[in-house]
LUMLUM-533681 format. One record per residue (C-alpha): residue in one letter; x, y, z. Coordinates in nm, 3 decimals. Each point is the difference from the previous one (the first is absolute). Example, Ala and Ser with C-alpha at 12.3 -4.5 7.8 and 13.67 -1.06 7.14 Angstrom:
residues 2
{'A', {1.230, -0.450, 0.780}}
{'S', {0.137, 0.344, -0.066}}
***
This chain:
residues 315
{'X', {-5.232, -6.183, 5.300}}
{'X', {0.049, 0.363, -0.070}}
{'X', {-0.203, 0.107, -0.334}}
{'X', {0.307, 0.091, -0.322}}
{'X', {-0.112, 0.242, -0.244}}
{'X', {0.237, -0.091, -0.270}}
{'X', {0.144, 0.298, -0.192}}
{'X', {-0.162, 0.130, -0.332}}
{'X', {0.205, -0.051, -0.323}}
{'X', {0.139, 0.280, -0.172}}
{'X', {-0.225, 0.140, -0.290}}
{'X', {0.067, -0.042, -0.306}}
{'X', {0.050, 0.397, -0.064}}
{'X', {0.242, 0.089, 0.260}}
{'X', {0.226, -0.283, -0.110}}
{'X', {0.025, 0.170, -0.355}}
{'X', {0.055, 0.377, 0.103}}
{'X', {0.257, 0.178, -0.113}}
{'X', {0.095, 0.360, -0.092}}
{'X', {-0.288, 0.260, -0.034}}
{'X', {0.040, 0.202, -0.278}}
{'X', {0.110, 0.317, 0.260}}
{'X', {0.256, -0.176, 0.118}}
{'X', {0.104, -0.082, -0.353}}
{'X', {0.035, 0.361, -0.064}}
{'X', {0.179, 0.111, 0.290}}
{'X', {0.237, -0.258, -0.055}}
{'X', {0.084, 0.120, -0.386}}
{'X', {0.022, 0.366, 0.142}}
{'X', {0.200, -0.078, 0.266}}
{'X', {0.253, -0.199, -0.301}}
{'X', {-0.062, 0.315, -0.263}}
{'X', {0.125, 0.253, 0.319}}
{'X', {0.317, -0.255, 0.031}}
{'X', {0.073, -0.010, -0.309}}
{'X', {0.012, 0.370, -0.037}}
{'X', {0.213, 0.010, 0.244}}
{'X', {0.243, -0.239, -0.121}}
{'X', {-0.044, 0.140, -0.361}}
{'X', {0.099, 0.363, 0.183}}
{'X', {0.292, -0.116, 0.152}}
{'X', {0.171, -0.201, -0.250}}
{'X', {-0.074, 0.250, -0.308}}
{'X', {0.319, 0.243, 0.147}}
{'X', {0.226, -0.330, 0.008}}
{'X', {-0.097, -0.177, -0.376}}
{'X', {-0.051, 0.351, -0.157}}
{'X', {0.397, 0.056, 0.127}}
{'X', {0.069, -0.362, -0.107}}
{'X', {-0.122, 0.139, -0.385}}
{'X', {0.192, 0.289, 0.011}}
{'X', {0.361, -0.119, 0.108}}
{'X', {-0.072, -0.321, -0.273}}
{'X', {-0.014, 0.303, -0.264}}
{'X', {0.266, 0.184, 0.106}}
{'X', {0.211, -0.298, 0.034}}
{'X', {-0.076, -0.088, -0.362}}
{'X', {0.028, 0.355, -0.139}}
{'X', {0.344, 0.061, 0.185}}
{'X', {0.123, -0.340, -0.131}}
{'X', {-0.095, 0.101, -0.366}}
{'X', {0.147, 0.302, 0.026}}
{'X', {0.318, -0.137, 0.142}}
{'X', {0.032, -0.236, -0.306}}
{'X', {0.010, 0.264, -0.195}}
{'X', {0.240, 0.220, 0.152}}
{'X', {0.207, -0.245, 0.064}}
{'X', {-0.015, -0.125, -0.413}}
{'X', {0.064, 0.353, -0.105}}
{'X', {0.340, -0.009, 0.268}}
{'X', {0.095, -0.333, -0.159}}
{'X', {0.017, 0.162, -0.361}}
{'X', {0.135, 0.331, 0.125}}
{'X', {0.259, -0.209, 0.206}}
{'X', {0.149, -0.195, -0.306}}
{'X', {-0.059, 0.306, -0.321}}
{'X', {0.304, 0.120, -0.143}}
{'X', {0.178, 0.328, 0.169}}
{'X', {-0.110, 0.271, -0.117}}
{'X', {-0.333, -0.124, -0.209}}
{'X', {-0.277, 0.090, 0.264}}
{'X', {-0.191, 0.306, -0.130}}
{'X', {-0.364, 0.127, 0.152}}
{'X', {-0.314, 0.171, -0.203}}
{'X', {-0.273, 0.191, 0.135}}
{'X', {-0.283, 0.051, -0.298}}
{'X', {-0.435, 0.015, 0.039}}
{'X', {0.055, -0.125, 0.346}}
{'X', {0.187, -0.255, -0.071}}
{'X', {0.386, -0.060, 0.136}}
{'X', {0.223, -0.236, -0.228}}
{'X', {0.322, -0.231, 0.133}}
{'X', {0.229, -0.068, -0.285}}
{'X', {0.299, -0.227, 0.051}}
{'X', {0.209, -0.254, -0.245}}
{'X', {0.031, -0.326, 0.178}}
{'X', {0.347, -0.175, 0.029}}
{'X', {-0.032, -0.342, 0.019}}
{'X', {0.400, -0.025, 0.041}}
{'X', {0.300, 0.106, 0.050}}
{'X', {0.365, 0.008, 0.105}}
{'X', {0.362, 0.138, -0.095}}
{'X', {0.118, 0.011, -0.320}}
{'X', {0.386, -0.090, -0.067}}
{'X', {0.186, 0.312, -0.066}}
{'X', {0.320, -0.190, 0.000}}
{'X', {0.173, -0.326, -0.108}}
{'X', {0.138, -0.211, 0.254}}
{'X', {0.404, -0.051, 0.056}}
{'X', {-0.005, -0.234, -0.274}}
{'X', {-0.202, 0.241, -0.229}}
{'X', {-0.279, -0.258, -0.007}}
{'X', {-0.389, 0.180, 0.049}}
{'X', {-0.236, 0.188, -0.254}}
{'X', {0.048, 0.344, 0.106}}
{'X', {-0.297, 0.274, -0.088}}
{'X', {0.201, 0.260, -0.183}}
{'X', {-0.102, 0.381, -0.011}}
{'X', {0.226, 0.117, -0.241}}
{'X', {-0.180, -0.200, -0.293}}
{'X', {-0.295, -0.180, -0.132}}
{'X', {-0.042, -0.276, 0.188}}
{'X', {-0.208, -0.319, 0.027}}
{'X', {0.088, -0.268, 0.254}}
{'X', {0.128, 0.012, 0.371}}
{'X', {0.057, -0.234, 0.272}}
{'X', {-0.168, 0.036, 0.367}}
{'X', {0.240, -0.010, 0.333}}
{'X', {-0.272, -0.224, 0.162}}
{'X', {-0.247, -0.251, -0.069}}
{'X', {-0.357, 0.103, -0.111}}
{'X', {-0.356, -0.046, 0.127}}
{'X', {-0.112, -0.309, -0.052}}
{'X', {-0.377, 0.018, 0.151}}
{'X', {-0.279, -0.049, -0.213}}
{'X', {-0.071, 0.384, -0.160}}
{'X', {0.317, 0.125, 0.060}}
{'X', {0.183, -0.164, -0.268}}
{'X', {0.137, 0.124, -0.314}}
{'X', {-0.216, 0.016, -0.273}}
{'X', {-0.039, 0.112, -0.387}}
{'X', {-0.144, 0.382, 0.029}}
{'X', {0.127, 0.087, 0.297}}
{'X', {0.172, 0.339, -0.002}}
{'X', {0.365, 0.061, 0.139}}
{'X', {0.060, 0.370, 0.233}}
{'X', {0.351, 0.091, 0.060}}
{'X', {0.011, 0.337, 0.245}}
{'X', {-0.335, 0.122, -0.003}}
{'X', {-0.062, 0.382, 0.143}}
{'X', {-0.287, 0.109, -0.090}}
{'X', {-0.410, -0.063, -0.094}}
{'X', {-0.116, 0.307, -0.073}}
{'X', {-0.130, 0.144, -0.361}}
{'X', {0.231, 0.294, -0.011}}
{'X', {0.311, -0.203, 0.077}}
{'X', {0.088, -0.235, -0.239}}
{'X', {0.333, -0.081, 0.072}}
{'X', {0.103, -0.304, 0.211}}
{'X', {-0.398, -0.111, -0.024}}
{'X', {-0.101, -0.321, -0.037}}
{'X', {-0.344, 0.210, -0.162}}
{'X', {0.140, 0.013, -0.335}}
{'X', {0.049, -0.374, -0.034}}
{'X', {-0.146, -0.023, -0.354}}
{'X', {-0.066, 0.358, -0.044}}
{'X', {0.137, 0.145, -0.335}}
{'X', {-0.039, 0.323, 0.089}}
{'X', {0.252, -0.016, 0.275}}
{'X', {0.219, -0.202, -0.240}}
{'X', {-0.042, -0.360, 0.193}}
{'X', {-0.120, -0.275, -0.272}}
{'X', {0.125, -0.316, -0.125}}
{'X', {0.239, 0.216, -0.254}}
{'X', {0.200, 0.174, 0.269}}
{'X', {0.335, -0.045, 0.052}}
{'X', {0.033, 0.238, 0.265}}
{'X', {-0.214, 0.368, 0.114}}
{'X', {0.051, 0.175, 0.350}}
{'X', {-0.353, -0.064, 0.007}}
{'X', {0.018, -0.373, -0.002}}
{'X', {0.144, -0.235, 0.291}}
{'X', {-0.257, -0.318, -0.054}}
{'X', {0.006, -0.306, -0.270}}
{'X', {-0.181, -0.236, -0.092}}
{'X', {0.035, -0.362, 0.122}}
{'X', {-0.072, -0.257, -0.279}}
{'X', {0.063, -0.335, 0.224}}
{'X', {0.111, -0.151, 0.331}}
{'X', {0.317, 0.077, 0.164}}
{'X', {0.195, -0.325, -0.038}}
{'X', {0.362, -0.093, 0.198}}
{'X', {0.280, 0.215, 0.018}}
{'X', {0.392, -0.035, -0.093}}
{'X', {0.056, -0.058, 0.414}}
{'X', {-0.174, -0.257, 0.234}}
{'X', {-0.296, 0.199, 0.160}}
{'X', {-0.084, 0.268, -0.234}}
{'X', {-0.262, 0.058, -0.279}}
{'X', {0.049, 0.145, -0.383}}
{'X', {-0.265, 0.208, -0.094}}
{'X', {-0.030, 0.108, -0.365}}
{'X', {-0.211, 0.340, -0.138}}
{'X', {-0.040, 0.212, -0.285}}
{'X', {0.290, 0.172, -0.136}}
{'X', {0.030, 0.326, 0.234}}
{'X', {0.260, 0.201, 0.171}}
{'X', {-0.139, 0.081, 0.317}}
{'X', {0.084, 0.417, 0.046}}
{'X', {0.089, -0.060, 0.408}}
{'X', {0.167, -0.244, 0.247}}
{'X', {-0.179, -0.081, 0.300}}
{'X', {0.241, 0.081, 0.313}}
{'X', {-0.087, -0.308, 0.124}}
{'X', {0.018, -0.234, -0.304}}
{'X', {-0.376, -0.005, 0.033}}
{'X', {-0.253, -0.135, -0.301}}
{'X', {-0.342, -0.132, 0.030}}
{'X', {-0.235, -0.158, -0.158}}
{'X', {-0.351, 0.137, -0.075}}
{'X', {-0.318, -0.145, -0.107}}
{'X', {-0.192, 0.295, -0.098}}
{'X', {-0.223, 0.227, 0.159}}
{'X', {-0.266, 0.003, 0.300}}
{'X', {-0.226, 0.279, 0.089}}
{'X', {-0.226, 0.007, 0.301}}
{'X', {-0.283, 0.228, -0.049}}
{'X', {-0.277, 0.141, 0.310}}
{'X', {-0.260, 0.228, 0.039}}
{'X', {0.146, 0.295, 0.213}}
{'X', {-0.400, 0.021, 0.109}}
{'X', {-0.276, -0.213, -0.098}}
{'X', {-0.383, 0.012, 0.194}}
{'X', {-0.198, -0.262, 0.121}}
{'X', {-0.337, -0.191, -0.170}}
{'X', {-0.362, -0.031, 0.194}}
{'X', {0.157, -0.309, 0.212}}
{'X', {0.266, 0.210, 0.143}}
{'X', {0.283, -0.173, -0.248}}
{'X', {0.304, 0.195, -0.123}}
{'X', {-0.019, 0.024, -0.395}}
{'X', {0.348, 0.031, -0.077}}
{'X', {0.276, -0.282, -0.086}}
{'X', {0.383, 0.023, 0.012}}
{'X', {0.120, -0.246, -0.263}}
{'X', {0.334, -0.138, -0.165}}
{'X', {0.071, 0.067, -0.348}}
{'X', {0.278, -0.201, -0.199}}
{'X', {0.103, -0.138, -0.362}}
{'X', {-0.029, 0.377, -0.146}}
{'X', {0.346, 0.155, -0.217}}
{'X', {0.222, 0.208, 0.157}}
{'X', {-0.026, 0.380, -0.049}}
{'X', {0.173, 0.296, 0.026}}
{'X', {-0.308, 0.207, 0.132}}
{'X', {-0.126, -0.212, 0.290}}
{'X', {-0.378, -0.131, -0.123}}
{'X', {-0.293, 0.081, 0.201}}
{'X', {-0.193, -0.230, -0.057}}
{'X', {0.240, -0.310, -0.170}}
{'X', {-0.187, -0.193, -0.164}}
{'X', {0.100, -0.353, 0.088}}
{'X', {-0.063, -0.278, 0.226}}
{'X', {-0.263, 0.117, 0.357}}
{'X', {-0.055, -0.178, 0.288}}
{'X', {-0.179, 0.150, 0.284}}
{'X', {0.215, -0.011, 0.359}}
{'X', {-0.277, 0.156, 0.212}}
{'X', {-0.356, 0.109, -0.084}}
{'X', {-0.250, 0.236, 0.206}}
{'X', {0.309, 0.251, -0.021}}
{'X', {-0.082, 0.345, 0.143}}
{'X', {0.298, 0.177, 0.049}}
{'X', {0.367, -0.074, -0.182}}
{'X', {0.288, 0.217, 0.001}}
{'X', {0.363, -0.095, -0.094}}
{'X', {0.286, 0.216, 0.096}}
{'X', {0.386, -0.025, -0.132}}
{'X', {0.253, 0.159, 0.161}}
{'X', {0.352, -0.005, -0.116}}
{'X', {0.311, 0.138, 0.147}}
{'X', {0.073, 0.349, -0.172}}
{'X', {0.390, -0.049, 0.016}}
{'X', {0.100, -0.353, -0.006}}
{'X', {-0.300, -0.162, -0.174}}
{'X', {0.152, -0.290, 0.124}}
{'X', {-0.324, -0.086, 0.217}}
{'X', {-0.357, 0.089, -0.008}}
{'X', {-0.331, -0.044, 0.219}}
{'X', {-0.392, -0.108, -0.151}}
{'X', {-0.273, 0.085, 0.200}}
{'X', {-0.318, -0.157, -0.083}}
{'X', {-0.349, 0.016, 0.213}}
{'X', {-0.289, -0.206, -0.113}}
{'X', {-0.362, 0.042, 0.169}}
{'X', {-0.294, -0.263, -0.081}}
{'X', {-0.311, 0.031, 0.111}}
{'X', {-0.279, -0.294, 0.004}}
{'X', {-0.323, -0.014, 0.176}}
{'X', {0.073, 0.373, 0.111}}
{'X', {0.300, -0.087, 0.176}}
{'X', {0.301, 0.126, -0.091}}
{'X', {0.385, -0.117, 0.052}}
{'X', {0.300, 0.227, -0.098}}
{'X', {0.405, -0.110, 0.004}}
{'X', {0.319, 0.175, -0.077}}
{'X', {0.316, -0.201, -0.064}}
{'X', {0.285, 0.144, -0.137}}
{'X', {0.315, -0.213, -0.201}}
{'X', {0.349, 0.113, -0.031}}
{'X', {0.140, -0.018, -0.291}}
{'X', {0.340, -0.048, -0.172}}
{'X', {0.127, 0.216, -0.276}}
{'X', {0.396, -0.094, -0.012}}
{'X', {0.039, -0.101, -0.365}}
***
């Protein structure tokens, strides 16, 4: 028989090789030069990612606040919006009505309803409708009662709801009646009237000076003033350093405050910009147009809106 030569095992160091320390490093570079590709590419794509997540939040904070400011502006009385510029600072006043309706200015065919009489001191009248009944816009001790309000400003006291409690435009408690004097004070809630679906409302002794046209009254609370930087810079981290906040709970005045002292909460922070614009129709008054542009800036990126609210001045 043919001679076998039976094959040699395998030694025991080939059967435990396994990367050489080159390979080992040629293998990490070739993962570090992947990597820094990968790294290149998507930087661009989560850097944007960042960027439109802070915008998105800074536009939706600024929208909030607009879009408070338009809710008080929306509901104040006519007539009671009045702006400030002082130190670079711009100042919203406005009273705000938590009701209102029509007042009756005549009894019905059977001479049954509380009419609100203008030829003398009067202290009771019946609605023509049903009042508010939502939570906050009820009747309420302290509340203050505007018949035909004109005006806001200082230098016209005369159909201003301003002088509510001011004795130097002749508007306390002790009046009877002053020119200068179309609010009163409410001491409770309204309660039913003499027909089925109106209200009785009772105030302090007053004889209002004017009739509405429209049989108009409302019902204030008191006073809100929004105040923002017109300009404000910007810290080491790129964050605005300004803050438009919401003051309430302060008296009425005559001379619009700036600052009230009252009741803040901040609406937006990082403010850099603010500006507040009121515009009011020159022959009818009847209608008016706020501007108001907020900017905030966070991180060094910065987001600016303008929204504008028509308003209604028919007293």
């Amino acid at each position: 028989m043919p001679l076998r030569i039976a094959p040699s095992p395998p030694s025991p160091a080939r059967s435990r090789a396994g990367f050489t320390l080159i390979e080992l490093v040629a293998v990490m570079t070739i993962l570090g030069i992947i990597a820094a590709v990968v790294a290149l590419f998507m930087r661009d794509p989560v850097r944007a990612y960042i960027d439109t997540a802070r915008r998105g939040e800074l536009s939706d904070v600024a929208d909030t606040a607009l879009r408070r400011m338009a809710r008080d502006i929306r509901v104040a009385l006519p007539n009671s919006l009045r702006v400030t510029a002082a130190s670079g600072i711009v100042y919203l006043e406005l009273l705000q009505t938590k009701t209102g309706g029509r007042y009756r200015a005549q009894a019905d065919n059977t001479g049954a309803g509380d009419i609100l009489n203008f030829s003398a001191v009067d202290t009771t009248f019946d609605t023509l409708s049903p009042l508010s009944t939502v939570t906050g816009q009820t009747i309420v001790a302290s509340d203050i009662l505007v018949v035909h309000n004109l005006f806001a400003l200082q230098t016209q006291p005369e159909s201003n709801a301003y002088t509510y409690n001011q004795a130097g435009s002749s508007c306390t408690s002790a009046t009877s009646f002053a020119p200068t004097c179309n609010t009163a004070a409410i001491p409770g809630p309204d309660t039913a009237g003499a027909l089925a679906n109106e209200r009785h409302i009772t105030f302090a002794s007053r004889q209002f000076p004017l009739a509405s046209p429209g049989s108009r009254f409302s019902v204030v609370s008191g006073p809100v003033t929004y105040v923002c930087p017109s300009t404000a810079g910007t810290d080491a981290k790129g964050n605005g350093t300004g803050t438009l906040t919401r003051i309430s709970g302060y008296t009425i005045t005559l001379a619009q405050p700036v600052p009230p002292v009252g009741t803040s909460g901040v609406l937006a922070a990082n403010v850099t910009a603010c500006d507040i614009q009121y515009s009011q129709q020159a022959l009818t008054q009847n209608h008016g147009i706020v501007s108001m542009q907020l900017s905030i800036t966070r991180g060094g990126e910065t987001v600016s809106l303008y929204h504008e609210v028509h308003v209604s001045n028919v007293p």
